[in-house]
N, C-alpha and C positions, 0 to 999 in steps of 0.2 A: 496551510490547507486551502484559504479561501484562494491565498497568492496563488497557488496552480490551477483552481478552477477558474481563474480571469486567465490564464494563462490558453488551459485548453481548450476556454470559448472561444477565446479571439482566435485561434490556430483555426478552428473546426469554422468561425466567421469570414478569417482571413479566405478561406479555402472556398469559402462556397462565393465568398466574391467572386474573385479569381476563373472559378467555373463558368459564372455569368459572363465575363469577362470573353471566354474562351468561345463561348457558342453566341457572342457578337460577332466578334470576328469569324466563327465559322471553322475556327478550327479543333480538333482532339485536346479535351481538357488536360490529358496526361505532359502533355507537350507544353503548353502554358504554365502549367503548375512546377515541372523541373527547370522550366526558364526564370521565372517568378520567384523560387527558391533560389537558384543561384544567382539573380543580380541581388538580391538580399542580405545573404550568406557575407557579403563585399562590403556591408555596410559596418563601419563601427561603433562597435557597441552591440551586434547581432552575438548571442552567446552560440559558442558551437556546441551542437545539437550533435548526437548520435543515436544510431538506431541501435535497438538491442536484436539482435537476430533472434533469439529467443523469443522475444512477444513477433517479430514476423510470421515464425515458424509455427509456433502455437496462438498465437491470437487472432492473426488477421489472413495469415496464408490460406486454412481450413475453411472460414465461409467463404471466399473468393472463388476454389476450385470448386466447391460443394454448388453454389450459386450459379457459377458456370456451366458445370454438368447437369444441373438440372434444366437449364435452357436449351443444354442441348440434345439431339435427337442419336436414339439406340438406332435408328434404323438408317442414319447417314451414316455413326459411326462404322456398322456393319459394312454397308455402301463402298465407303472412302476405305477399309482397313485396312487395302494394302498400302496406298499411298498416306496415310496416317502414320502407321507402323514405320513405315521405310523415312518420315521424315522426324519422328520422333523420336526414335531410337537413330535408325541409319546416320540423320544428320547431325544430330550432337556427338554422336560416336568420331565422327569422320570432321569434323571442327575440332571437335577436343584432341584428334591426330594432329591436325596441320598448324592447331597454335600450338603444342607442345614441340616440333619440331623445330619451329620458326622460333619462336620465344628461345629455346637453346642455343639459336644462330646469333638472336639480337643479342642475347642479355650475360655474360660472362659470369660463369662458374654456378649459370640455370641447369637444372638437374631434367630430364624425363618425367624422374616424378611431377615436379613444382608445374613443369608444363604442360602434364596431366590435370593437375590441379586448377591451374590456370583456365585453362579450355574447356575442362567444365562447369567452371564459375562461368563463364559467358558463352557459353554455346546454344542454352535455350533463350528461345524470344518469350517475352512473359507473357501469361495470359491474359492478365488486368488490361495491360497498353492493346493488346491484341485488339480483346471484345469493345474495347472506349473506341478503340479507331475503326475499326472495322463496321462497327451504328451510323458513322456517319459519311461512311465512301458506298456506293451501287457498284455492286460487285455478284454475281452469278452465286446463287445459291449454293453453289458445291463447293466453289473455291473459297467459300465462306465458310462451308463446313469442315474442309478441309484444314483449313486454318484453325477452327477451332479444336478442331480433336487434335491438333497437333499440339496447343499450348497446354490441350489437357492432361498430356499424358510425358512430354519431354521433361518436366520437371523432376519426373522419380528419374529417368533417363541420365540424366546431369546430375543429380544430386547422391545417385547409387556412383557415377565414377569418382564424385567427387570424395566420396566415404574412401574408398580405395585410394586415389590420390592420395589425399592427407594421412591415412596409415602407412602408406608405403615412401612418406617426407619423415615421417616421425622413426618408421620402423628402417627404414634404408631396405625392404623387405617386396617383392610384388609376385606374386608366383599367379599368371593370366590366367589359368583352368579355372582355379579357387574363386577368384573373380568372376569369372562368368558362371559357374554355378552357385555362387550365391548369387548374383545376379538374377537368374531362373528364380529362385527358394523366393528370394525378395519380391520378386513381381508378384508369383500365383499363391503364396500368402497373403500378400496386399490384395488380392483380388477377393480370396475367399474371407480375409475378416472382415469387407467392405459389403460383400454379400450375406455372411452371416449376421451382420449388423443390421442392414439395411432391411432385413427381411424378418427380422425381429422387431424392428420400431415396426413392417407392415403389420405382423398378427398383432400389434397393441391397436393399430389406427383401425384394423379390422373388428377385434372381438370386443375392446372397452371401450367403455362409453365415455369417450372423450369429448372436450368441446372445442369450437376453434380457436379459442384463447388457449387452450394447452396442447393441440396441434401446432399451432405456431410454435411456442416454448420449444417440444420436442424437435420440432425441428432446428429450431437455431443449436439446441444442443449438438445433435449427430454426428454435425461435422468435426468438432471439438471431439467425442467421443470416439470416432473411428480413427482419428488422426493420434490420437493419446493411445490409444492400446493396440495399434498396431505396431508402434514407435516401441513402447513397453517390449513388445513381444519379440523385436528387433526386424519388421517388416520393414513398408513402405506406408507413409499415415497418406502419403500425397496419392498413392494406388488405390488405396483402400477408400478415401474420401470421395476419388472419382469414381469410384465402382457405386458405391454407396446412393450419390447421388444420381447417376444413370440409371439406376434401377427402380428408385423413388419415381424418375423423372417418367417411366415406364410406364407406372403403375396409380400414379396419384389422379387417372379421374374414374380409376375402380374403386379408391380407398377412402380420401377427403372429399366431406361435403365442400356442396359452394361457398359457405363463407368459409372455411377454415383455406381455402385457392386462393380465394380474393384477399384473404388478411398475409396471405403466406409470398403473394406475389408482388404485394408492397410493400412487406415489413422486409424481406430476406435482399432484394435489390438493393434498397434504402440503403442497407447497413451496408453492404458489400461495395457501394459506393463515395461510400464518408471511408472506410478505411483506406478503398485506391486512394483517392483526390488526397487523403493525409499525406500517405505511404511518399507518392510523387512529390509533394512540395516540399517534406523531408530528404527526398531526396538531392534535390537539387539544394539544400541550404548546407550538405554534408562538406559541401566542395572545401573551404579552407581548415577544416580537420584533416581532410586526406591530405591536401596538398605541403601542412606542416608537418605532416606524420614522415615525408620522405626525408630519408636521412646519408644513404650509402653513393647515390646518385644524382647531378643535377636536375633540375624540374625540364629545363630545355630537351633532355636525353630522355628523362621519364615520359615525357608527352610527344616525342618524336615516336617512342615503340610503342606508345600506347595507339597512336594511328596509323601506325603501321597497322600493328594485332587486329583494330577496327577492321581498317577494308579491307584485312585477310577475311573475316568471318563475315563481309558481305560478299567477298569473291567467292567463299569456299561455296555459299547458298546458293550464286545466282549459275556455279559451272554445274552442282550437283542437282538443282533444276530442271535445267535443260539435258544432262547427261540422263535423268531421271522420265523424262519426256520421249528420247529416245529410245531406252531402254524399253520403257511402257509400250512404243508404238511396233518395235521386235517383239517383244513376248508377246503381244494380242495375237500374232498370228496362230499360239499353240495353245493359249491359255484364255478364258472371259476373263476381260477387264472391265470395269465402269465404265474409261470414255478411249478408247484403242488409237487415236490418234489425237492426241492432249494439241499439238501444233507448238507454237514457240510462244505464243504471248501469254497464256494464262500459266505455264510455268516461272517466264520471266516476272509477272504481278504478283505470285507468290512467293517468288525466290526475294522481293523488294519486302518484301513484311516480315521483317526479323528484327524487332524491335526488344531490345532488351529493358528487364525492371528490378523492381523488388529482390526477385529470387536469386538473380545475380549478387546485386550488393549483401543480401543477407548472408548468403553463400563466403563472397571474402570475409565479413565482418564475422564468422565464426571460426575463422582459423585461431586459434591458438596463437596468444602471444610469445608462451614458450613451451619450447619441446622438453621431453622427458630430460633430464640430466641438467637441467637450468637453463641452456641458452636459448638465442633470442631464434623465432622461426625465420629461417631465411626465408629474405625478400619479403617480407610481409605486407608493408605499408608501399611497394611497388606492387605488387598484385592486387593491393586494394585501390590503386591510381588508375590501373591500367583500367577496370572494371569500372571503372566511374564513368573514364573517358569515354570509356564502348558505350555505356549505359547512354550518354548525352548525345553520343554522335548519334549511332541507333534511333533512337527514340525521337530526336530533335530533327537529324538528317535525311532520315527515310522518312519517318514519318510528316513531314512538312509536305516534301515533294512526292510523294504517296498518293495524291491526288489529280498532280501532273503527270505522272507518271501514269496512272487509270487511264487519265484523257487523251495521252499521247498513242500509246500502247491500242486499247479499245478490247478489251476482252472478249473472248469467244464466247458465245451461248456452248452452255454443255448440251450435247444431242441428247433428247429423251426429257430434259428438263423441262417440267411443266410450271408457267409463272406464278407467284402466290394470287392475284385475283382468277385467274381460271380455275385455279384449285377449291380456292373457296364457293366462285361461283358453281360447279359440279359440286358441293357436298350441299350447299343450300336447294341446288334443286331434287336433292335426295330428300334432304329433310323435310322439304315444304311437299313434297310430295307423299311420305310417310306422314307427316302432320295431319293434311288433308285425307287419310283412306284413315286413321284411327278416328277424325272427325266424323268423317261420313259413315261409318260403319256401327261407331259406339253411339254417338249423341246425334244422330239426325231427328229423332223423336224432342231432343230436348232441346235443338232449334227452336223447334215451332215453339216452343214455352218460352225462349227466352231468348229476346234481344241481341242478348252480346253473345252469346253461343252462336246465334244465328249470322252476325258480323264478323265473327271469329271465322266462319265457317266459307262464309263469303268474301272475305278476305284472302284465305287460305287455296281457294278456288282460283282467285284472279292472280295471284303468284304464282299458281300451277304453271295457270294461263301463260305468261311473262315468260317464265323460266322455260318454256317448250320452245324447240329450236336451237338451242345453244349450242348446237354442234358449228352453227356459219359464225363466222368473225365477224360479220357486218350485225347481224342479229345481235350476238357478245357486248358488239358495241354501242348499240343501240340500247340494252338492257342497263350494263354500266351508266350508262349516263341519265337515262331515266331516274336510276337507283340514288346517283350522286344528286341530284337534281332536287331528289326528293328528301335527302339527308339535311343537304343546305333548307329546305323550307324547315322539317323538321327542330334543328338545332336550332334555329331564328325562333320557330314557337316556342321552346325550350327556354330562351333567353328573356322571350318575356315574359312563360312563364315563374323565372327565377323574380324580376323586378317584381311581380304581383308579391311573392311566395315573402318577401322582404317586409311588404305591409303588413303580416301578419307576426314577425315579429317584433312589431310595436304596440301590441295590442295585448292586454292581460288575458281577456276571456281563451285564450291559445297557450299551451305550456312550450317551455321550449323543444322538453324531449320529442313530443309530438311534431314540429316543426322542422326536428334534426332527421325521422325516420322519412318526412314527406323530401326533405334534401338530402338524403342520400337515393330515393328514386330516382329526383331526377336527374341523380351524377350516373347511377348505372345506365340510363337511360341515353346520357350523352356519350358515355362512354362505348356503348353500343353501335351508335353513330360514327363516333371518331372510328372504330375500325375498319368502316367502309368508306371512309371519307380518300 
């Protein structure tokens, strides 16, 4: 017992090195971490390690989407859902076509099934590698949200064909209607146990008197909980979790107070973050179990179709892309679309973001070693090579040059997008303006009584003042820099107020609690700061 708790500190230390490591250099920790893993993996005496698909699917898969969907926004999704829809469904449909074809051509006595199978093992791009890489590349808010609603939703996409797949290897059976309408049953189930969940943890956060220590709790629960009984009930847990949490993600500053936000929005990150950074550096140290697992085939001939298969499924992305671009820019003439003339380069930057992870590897690692009647499942430990290889190329390939690629390319502004400090600047001169008419209206009498009412109040005035004209750019930018200006003095008073704040912890006549409530002000305080910085 102690042996594995030094075991999976140093894993969870190893890993947060490694991280460090990664945002030195400036690159996507996902990438370092499968790299880092597999020169390791090489070393002897490294025991081989395998993942159980089982804790993927129900331990760590559940907060990752749940975590993601609440970051992100119901009213892009709405926005983007044609282009969501068509890339989430559309394009794992239409990858898991063209590697099962191709896979049949490469690989002698491949069945349709297996290459069904295949193709939906790696046709979706994961969302973990997604949301890690996509923090740290400037990229056009839509194409950003686009990206996200797609990783959120292709995994039931891929992992509903991949259920059919595998029954129709095992059953020698496939009859396509049957399929697509449980297909249907599967999604708008997953949808409605995610909303019947979802909206039952709201009437608890609404009518009982909860705190935000058990707001948090409930929440890390959810995900766990919608993902288990929709599974049970033979839905989609991956549907359900994402409904669940878009709906939450709706609704949470009608329901949670401020601290139960502020505990929820660094406790539920935190964790979703230690499970990626594991999930990748396990992945990368998987390499010589797979590698000794192949047995019917050379490794030379294994690793030739394996790269084949790869730049099939970055081919298939970057044609149906642009074919997708097209398409959009014919239908606007009959139909509203979000952006009626996409052009070629923000299809091209998104067809380049297909980074595969977890859900893939988890995905082969659940095949069944043997099929009904005793034998062994064909191809097995070749479909779980092929998928590694895509997994490193992907992840390692695109995502490296991901960056150059940005900077070569130059992406389009989407028409109509407004940038996040204009946005902000228009809600604050909302609010400082609503601020100032409840001042002036309720408490001018209790100015004159009182000092800081009175400063408050004068204050609130001179921000009016400030924020008027913010329709000119030069004005905008005048205001910004003022603001930034004022941020930087602030934060400097801030830091010495922190050194003073120090001496009083050396001092008995002070307790400490009292000390920890005066420094957590002034983190929300800087924290305040940092988001206008």
């Amino acid at each position: 017992m102690e042996t594995d708790l030094i075991i999976y500190v140093s894993l969870v230390l190893m890993v947060a090195f490694l991280v460090l490591i990664a945002r030195k250099l400036s690159i996507a920790y996902p990438i370092l971490l499968v790299v880092a893993g597999l020169a390791l993996s090489f070393i002897p005496g490294i025991p081989n390690v395998r993942i159980d698909p089982d804790i993927v699917f129900l331990i760590i898969l559940p907060p990752i989407l749940f975590d993601a969907a609440q970051q992100y926004s119901w009213r892009a999704l709405w926005k983007w859902r044609r282009m969501v829809s068509v890339m989430a469904f559309g394009y794992v449909l239409l990858t898991s076509t063209f590697v099962a074809i191709v896979s049949c051509w490469l690989i002698p006595g491949f069945t349709m099934a297996q290459g069904f199978l295949l193709g939906a093992i790696i046709s979706p791009p994961d969302a973990a590698a997604a949301t890690a890489i996509l923090k740290k590349l400037k990229l056009p808010k839509g194409l950003v949200s686009i990206l996200e609603g797609e990783s959120l939703l292709n995994d039931a996409a891929s992992l509903t064909i991949f259920r059919f797949a595998l029954a129709a290897v095992v059953s020698n059976q496939f009859v396509w209607y049957e399929a697509l309408g449980t297909f249907a049953v599967i999604t708008v189930s997953g949808i409605a146990i995610g909303a019947a969940i979802g909206m039952l943890y709201y009437a608890l956060y609404k009518w009982l008197p909860t705190t935000s220590d058990l707001d948090v709790t409930l929440l890390l629960v959810l995900p766990y909980l919608n993902y288990i009984v929709a599974e049970e009930l033979g839905s989609s847990g991956v549907i359900a979790v994402v409904t669940a949490g878009l709906l939450l993600s709706s609704q949470t500053h009608f329901v949670l107070p401020h601290s139960s936000r502020l505990k929820s929005n660094a406790i539920l990150p935190s964790i979703t973050f230690i499970l990626n950074a594991i999930v990748f550096f396990l992945i990368g140290i998987q390499f010589p179990g797979i590698m000794k697992g192949l047995k019917d085939i050379p490794l030379s001939e294994a690793l030739k179709i394996a790269l084949i298969i790869a730049a099939l499924i970055m081919l298939v992305r970057l044609v149906a892309g642009h074919i997708s671009g097209i398409f959009t820019s014919f239908i606007s003439k009959y139909i509203k679309v979000a952006v009626p003339h996409p052009g070629w380069r923000n299809p091209m930057i998104i067809s380049w973001i297909g980074m595969r992870g977890v859900v893939s590897l988890a995905s082969a690692l659940s095949i069944p070693l043997v099929i009904p009647g005793g034998g062994e499942f064909p191809f097995r430990s070749l479909i779980l090579f092929i998928t590694y290889i895509v997994i490193i190329v992907t992840l390692v390939g695109q995502g490296l040059t991901l960056p150059w690629v940005i900077k070569t390319i130059k992406p389009e502004k989407i028409p109509g997008e407004v940038e996040d400090h204009d946005q902000l600047m228009a809600i604050e001169k909302y609010l400082f303006n609503a601020a100032h008419d409840k001042f002036s209206s309720s408490y001018a009498k209790d100015a004159l009584e009182n000092r800081m009412i009175q400063h408050k109040l004068e204050l609130m005035a001179f921000k009016v003042g400030v924020y008027e004209g913010l329709d000119d750019d030069y004005q905008k930018e005048k205001v910004r820099a003022m603001v930034r200006h004022f941020n930087k003095v602030m934060m400097e008073v801030l830091e010495h107020e922190r050194r003073h704040l120090i001496h009083f912890c050396r001092r008995d006549e002070f307790d400490d609690d009292v000390i920890r409530i005066m420094e957590r002000r002034l983190d929300l305080k800087e924290e305040t700061l940092e988001d206008h910085l």
